[in-house]
PLY file of the C-alpha trace (Angstrom):
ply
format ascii 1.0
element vertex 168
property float x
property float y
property float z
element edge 167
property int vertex1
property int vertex2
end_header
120.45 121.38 123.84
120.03 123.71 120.38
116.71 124.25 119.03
116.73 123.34 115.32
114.63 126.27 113.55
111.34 125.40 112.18
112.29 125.58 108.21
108.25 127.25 107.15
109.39 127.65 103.57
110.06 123.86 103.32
106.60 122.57 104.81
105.17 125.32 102.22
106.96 123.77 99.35
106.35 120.06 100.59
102.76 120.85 100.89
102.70 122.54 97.64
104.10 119.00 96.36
101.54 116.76 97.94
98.42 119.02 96.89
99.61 118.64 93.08
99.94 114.88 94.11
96.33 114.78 94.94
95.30 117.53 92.12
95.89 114.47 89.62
93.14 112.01 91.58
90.60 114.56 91.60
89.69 118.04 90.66
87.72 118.52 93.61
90.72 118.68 96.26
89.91 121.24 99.62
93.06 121.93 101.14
92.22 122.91 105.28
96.10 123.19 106.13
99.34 122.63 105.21
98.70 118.80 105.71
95.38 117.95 105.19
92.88 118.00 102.49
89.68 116.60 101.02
89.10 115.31 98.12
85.58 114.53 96.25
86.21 110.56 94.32
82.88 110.83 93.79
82.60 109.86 90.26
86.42 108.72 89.70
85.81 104.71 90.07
86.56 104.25 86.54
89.58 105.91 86.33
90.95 105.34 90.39
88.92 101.73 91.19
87.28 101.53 94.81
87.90 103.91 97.77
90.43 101.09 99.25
92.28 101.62 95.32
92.41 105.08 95.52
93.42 105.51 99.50
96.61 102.61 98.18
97.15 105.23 94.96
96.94 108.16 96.53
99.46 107.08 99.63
101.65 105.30 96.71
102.19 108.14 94.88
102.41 111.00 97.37
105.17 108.48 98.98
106.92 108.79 95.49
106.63 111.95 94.67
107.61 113.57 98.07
109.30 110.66 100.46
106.16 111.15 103.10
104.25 108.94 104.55
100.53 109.75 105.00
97.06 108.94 106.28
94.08 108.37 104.38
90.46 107.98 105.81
87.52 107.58 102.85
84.30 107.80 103.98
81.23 109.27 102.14
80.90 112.40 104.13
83.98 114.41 105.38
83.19 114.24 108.96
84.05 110.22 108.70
86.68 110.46 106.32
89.01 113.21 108.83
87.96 110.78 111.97
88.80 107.67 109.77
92.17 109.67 108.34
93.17 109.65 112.07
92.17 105.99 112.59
95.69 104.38 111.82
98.61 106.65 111.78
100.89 106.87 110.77
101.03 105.64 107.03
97.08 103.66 107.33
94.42 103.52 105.35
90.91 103.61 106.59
87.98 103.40 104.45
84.17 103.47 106.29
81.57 101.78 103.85
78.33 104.54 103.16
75.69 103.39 105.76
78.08 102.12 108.25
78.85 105.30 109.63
77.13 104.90 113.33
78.00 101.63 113.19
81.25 102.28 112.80
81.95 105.87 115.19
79.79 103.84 117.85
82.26 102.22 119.76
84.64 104.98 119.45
85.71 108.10 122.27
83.07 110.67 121.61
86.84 113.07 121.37
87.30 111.73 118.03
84.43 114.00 116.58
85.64 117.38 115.82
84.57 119.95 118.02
83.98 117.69 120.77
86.62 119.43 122.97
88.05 118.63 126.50
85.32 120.81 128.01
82.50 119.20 126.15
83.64 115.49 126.68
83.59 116.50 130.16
80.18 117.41 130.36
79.69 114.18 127.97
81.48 112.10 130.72
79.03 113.69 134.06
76.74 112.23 131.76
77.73 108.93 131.17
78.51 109.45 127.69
81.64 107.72 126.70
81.33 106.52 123.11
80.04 107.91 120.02
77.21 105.22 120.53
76.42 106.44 123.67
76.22 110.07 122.41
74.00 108.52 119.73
71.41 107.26 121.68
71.33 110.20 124.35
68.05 111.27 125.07
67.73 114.97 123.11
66.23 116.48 126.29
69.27 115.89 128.45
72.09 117.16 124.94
69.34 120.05 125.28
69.49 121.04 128.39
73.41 120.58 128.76
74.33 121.85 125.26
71.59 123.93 124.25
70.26 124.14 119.89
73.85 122.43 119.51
73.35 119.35 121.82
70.65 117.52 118.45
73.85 118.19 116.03
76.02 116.36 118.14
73.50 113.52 118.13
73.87 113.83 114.41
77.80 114.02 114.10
77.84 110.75 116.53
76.10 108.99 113.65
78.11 110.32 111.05
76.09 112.79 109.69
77.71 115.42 107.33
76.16 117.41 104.58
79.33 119.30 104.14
80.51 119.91 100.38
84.21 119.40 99.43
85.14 122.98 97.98
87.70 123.51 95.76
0 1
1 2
2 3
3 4
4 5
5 6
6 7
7 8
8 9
9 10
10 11
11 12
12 13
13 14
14 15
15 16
16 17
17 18
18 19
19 20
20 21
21 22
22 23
23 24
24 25
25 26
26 27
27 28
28 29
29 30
30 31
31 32
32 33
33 34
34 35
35 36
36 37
37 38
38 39
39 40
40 41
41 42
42 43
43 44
44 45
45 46
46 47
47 48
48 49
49 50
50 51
51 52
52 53
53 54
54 55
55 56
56 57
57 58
58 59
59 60
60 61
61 62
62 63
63 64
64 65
65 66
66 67
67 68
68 69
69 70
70 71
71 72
72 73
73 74
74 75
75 76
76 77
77 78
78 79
79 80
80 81
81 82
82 83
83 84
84 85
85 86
86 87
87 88
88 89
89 90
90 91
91 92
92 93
93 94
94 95
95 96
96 97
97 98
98 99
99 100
100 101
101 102
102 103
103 104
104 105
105 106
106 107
107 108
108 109
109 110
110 111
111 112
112 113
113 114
114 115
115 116
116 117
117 118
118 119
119 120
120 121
121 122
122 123
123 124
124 125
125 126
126 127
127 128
128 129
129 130
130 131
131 132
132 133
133 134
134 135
135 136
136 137
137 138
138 139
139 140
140 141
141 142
142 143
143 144
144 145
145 146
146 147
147 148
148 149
149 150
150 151
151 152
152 153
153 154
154 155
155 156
156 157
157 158
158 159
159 160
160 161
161 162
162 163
163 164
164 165
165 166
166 167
């Protein structure tokens, strides 16, 4: 069978497209790769409506401007908005009410956090920690003694804990 060359200058130029898409929603957008960004609402409700408006918008328009399909999680941290992006692909729309975080991670495969590899879920698994609940309510000294000063954090990311700024 032929192998159809990857065409690098296209997913530049389509990604180029859907960054000036979401440049016009807000002027806090953090591109991470060529097809995935954040973007800070915070402050945009007049103009864009709820989180559930926006995510429609946002989908809506980069569908119009560019042909593509995409996923949108909204969340009030970036942590839950990337986990919630990858909720319902392809073309869904996630959004995680602030202070449902936990609530909503808990029943969910500890893999969905970033960072929680195949080597770590492993560990997770020996023990007995499926679900981001379970990771949740781990006791600290066993995430210590397993994972070390990181095992607390991932405690923290379980619940949906993210201090992390959207830079532009």
């Amino acid at each position: 069978s032929d192998l159809i060359p990857p065409r690098h200058d296209r997913y530049s130029e389509v990604s180029r497209e859907v960054m000036e898409v979401l440049a016009r929603w807000s002027p806090v957008v953090e591109q991470v790769s060529v097809d995935e960004a954040y973007l800070d609402l915070d402050g945009t409700e007049r103009l864009h409506g709820t989180l559930d408006d926006a995510g429609r918008g946002i989908r809506a328009a980069v569908r119009s401007a560019t042909g593509l399909t995409v996923s949108v999680g909204g969340a009030a941290n970036k942590l839950v908005a990337k986990i919630a992006s990858g909720a319902e692909k392809p073309n869904g729309l996630t959004i995680v009410a602030p202070g449902s975080e936990a609530a909503w991670l808990a029943p969910r495969k500890v893999g969905v956090i970033p960072g929680i590899g195949p080597v770590a879920q492993r560990v997770l698994r020996e023990l007995e920690i499926l679900t981001c609940g379970d990771l949740a309510n781990a006791p600290d000294d066993h995430l210590l003694r397993r994972f070390g000063d990181r095992g607390p954090d991932l405690k923290l990311l379980a619940l949906g804990v993210d201090d992390t700024p959207v830079d532009d």
